[in-house]
Structure formats: structure tokens, C-alpha cells
MARKOL-425961 format. One record per residue: residue in three letters; x, y, z of N, C-alpha, C in turn. Coordinates in Angstrom, 1 decimal. Each point is the difference from the previous one (the first is absolute). Layout:
  residuo     nc1     nc2     nc3    cac1    cac2    cac3     cc1     cc2     cc3
      ALA       X       Y       Z       X       Y       Z       X       Y       Z
...
This chain:
  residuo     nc1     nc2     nc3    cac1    cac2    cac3     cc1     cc2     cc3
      UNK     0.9    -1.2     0.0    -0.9     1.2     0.0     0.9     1.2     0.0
      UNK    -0.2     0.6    -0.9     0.5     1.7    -0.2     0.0     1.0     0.9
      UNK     0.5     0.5     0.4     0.1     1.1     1.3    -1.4     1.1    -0.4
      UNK    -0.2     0.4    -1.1    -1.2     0.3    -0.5    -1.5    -0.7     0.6
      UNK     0.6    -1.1    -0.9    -1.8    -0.9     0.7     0.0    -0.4     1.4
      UNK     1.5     0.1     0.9    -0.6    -0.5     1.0    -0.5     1.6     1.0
      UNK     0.5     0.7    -0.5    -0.6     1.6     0.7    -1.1    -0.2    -0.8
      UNK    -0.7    -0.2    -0.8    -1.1     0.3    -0.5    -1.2    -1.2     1.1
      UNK     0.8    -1.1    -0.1    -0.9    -1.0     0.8     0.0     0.7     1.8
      UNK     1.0     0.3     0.3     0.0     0.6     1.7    -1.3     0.8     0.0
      UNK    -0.1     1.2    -1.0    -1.0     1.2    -0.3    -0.9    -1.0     0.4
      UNK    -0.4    -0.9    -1.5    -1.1    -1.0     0.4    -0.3    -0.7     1.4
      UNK     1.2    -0.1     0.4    -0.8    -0.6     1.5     0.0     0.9     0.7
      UNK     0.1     0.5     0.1     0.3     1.7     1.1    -2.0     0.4    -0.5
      UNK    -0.2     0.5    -0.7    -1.0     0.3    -0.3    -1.0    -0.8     0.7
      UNK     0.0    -1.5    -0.7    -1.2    -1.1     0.5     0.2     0.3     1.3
      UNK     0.8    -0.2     0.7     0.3     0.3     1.6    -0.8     0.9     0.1
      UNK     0.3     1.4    -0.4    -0.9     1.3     0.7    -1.6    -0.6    -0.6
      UNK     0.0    -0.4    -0.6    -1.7    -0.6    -0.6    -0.8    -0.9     1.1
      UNK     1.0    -0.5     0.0    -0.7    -1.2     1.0    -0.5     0.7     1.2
      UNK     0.9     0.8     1.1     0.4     0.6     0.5    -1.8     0.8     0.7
      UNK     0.2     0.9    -1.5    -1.3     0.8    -0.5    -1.0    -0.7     0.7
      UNK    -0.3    -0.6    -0.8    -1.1    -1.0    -0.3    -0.1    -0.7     1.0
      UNK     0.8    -0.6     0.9    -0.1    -0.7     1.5    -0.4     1.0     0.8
      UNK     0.5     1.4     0.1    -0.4     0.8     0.7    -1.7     0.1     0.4
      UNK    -0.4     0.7    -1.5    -1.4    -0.1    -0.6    -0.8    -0.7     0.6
      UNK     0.7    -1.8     0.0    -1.3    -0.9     0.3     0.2     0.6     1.6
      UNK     1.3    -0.4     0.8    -0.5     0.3     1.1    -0.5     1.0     0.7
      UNK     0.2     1.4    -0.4    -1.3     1.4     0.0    -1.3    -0.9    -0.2
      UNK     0.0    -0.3    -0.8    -1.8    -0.1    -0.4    -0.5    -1.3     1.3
      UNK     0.9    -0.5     0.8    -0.6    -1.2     0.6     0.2     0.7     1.2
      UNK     0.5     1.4     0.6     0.6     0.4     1.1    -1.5     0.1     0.5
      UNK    -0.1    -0.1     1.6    -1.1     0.5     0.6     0.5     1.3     1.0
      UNK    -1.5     0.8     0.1     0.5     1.0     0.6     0.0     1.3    -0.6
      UNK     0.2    -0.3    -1.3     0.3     0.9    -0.7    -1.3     0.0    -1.1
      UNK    -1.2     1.1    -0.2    -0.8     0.1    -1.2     0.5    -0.3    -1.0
      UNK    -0.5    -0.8    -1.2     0.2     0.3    -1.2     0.3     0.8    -1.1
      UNK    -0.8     0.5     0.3     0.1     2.0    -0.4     1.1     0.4     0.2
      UNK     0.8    -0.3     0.9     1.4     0.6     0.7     1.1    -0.5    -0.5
      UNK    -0.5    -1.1     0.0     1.4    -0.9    -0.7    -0.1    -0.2    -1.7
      UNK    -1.1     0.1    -0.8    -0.2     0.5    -1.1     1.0     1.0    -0.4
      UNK    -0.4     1.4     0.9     0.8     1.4    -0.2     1.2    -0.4     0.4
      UNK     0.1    -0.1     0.6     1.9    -1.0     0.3     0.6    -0.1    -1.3
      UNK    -0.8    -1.3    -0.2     0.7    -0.5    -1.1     0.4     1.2    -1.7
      UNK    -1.4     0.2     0.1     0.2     0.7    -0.8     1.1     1.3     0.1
      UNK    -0.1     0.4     0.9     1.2     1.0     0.3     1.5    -0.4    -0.4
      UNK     0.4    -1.1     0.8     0.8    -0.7     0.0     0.8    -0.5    -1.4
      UNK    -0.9    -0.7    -1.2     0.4    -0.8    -0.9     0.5     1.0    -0.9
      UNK    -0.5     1.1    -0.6     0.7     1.0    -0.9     1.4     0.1     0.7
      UNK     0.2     0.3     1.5     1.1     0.8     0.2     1.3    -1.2     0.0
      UNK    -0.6    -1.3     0.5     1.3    -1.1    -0.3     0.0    -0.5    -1.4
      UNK    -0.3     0.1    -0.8    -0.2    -0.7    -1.6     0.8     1.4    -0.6
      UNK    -0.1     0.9     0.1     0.5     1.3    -0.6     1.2     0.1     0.5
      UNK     0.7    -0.6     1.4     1.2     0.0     0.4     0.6    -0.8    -0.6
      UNK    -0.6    -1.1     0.2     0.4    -1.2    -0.9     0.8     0.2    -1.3
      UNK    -1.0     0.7    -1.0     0.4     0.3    -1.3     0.9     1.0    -0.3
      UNK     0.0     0.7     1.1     1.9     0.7     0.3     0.7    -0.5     0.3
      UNK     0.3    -1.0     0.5     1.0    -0.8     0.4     0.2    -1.0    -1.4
      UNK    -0.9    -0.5    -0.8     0.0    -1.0    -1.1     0.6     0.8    -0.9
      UNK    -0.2     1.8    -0.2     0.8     1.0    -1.2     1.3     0.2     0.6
      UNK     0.0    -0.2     1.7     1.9     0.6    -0.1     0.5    -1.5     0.0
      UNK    -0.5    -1.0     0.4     1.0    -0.9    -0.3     0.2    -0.5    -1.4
      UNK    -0.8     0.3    -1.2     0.4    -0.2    -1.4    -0.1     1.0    -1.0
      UNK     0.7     1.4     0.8    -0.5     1.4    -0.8     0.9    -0.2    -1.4
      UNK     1.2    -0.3     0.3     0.9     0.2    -1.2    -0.4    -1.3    -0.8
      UNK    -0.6    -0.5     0.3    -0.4    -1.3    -1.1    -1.6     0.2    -0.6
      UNK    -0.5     1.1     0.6    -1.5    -0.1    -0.7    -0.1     0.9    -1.3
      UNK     0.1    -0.6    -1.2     0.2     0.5    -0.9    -1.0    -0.4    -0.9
      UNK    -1.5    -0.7     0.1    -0.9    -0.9    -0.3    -1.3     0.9     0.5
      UNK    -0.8    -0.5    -0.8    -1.8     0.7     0.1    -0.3    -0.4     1.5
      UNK     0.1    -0.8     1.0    -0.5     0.1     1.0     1.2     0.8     1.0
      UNK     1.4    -0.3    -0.5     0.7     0.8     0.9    -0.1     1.6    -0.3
      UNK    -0.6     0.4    -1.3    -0.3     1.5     0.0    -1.6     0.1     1.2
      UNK    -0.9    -0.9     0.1    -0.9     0.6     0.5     0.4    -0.1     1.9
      UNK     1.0    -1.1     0.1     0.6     0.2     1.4     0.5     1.1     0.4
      UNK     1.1     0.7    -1.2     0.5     1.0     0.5    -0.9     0.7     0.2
      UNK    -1.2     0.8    -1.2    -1.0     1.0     0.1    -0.3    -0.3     1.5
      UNK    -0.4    -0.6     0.0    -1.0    -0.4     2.0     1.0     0.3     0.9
      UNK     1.3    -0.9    -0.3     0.5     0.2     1.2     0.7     1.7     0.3
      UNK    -0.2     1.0    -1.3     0.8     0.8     0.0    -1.4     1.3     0.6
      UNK    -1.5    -0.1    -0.4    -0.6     0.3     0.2    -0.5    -0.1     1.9
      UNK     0.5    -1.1     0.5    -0.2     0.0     1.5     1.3     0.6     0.9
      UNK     1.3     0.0    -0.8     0.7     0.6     0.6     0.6     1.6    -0.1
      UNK    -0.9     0.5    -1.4     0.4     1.4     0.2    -1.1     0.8    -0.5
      UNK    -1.0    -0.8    -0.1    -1.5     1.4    -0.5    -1.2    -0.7     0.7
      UNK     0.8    -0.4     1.3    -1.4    -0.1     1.1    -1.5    -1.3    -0.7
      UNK     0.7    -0.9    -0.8    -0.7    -1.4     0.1    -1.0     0.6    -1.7
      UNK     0.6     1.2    -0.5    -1.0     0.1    -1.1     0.9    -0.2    -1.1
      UNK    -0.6    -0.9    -1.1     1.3    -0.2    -1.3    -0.2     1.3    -0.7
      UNK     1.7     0.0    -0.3     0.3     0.7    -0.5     0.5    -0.2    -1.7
      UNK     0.3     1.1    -1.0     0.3    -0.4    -1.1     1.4     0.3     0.0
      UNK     1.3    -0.6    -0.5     1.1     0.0     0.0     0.5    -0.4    -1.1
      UNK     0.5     1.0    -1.1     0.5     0.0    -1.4     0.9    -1.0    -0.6
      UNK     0.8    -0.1     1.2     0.7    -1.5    -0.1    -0.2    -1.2     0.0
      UNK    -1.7    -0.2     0.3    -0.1    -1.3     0.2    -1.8    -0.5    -0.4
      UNK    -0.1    -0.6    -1.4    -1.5     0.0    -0.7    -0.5    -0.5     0.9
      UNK    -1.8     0.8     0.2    -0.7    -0.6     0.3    -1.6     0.0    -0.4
      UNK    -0.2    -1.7     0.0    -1.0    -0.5    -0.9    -1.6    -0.3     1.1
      UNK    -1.0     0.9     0.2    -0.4     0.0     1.4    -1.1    -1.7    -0.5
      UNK    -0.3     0.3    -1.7    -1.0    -1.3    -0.3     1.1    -1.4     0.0
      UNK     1.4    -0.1    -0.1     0.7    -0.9    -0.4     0.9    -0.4     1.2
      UNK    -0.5     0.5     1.3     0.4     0.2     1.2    -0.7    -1.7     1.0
      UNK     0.7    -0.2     1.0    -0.6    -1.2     0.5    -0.9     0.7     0.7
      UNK     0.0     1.3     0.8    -0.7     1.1     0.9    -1.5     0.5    -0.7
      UNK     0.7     0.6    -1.0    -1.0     1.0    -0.8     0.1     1.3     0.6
      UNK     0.9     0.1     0.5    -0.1     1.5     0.6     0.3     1.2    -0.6
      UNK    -0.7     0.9    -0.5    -0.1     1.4    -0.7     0.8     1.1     1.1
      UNK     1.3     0.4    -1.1     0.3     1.2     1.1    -1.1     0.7     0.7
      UNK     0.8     0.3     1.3    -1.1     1.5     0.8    -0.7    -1.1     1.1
      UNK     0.1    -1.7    -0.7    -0.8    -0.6     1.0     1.3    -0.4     1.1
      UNK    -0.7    -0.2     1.6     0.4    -0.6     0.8     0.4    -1.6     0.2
      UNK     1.1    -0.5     0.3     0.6    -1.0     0.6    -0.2    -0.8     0.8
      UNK    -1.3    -1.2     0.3    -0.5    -0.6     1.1     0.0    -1.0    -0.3
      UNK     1.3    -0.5     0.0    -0.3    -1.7    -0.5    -0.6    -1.0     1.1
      UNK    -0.7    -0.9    -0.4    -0.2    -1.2     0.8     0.6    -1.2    -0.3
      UNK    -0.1    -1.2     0.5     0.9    -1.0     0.1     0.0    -1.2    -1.0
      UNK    -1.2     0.0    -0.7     0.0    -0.2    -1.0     0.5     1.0    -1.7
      UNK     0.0     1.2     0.0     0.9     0.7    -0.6     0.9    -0.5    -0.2
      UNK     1.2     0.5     1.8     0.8    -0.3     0.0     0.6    -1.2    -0.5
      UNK    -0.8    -1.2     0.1     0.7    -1.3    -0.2     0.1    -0.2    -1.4
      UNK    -0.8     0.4    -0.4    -0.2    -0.2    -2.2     1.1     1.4    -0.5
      UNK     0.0     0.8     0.5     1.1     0.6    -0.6     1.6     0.3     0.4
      UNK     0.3    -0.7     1.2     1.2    -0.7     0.7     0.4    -1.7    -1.0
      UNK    -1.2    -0.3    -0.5     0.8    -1.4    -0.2     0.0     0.3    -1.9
      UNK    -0.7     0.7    -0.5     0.2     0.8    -1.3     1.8     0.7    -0.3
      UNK     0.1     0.7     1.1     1.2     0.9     0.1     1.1    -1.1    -0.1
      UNK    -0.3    -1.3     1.4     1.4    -0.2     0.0    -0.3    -1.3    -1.1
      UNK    -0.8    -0.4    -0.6     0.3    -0.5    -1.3     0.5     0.6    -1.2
      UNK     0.2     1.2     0.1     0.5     0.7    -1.4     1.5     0.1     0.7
      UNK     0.1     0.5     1.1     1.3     0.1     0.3     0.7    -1.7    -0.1
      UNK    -0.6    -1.3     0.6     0.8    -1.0    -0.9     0.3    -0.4    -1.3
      UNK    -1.2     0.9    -0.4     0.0    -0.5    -2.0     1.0     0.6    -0.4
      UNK     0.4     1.4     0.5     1.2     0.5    -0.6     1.1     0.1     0.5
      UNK     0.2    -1.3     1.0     1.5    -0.3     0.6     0.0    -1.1    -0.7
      UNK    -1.0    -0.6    -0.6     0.7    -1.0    -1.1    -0.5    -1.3     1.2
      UNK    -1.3     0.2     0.7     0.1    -1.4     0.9    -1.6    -0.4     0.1
């Protein structure tokens, strides 16, 4: 295995990790007693944009100089749009973007709220273009 695919495979498990993670949380919120539903609904929902959006900054700086591919332009956009124009995409001349050809769909001017399914379909998009073009 290539020093390439196996960083691309770590991403991969690093990721399913935080998924699982998610998602075990979730169930056990929803089975917690004590706490309304209502409450832990808004929890959650508060909660899932702000870790899936971290997430996907950490997915663009650990393969920024390698995302040179249609989903690593839409990683950068997102991730460049949460970290310097306050979570709203931005347009950046350097880097096309296709909002209908996008895994997102997101139209400049719109905001950045990924959820965990998002996340996972365009994390495993990205880091498949990044092995297609290490040649693995």
C-alpha cells in the first residue's frame, strides 16, 4: 500500500470513527430519560451542523494540497467559507464552482450546515478522487 492510499484509508477510518461516534451519541440522546424530547431534538440539531462542519475542515487541511478534483473544489469552497466568511460560501476566482454539479448544491450567499449524511457522501466522494489521482 502507497503512502497515499494508506493516508487516504486512515481519513477513511478516522471519519467512520467520528460517524459512528455521531450516530451512537444520537441513539443514546434519544433513549436518555429526564430529559424532553423537544430538548434533545434541539440538542441535536444544534449540535450536528457544528461537528460535521468541523469535520470538513479538518478533511480540507489534511488533503488541501492534494484537492485538485470537483469534490475537493467543493471541500475547499465549504471549508474556506466556515473559516473566513462566517459559515456563508463564498465565490473565489481560483477555484470553479458548479452549485448544480456539486454533491451539496449549494448556491453562493448560501450558508454551510452540513449534516451527517452530507458529510459522509461527500468525504467519501473527495477522498476517492484523491486515490484516483495517486494512481490507487
Amino acid at each position: 500500500m502507497s503512502a497515499a492510499d494508506a493516508s487516504v484509508q486512515a481519513a477513511r477510518d478516522e471519519i467512520a470513527a467520528q460517524i459512528r461516534a455521531y450516530r451512537n451519541l444520537v441513539g443514546a440522546a434519544s433513549k436518555a430519560s429526564g430529559m424532553s424530547l423537544t430538548r434533545i431534538d434541539a440538542a441535536l440539531a444544534a449540535f450536528e451542523p457544528a461537528f460535521f462542519n468541523n469535520l470538513l475542515v479538518v478533511l480540507d487541511a489534511r488533503f488541501r494540497e492534494r484537492a485538485s478534483t470537483p469534490a475537493g473544489a467543493e471541500v475547499r469552497l465549504l471549508a474556506d467559507a466556515l473559516l473566513a466568511h462566517g459559515g456563508v460560501l463564498t465565490a473565489d476566482p481560483a477555484i470553479r464552482h458548479d452549485a448544480d454539479g456539486g454533491m451539496l448544491r449549494l448556491d453562493i450567499g448560501e450558508r454551510v450546515a452540513l449534516n451527517a449524511d452530507d458529510f459522509e457522501a461527500l468525504a467519501a466522494a473527495f477522498l476517492a478522487e484523491i486515490e484516483q489521482t495517486a494512481g490507487g
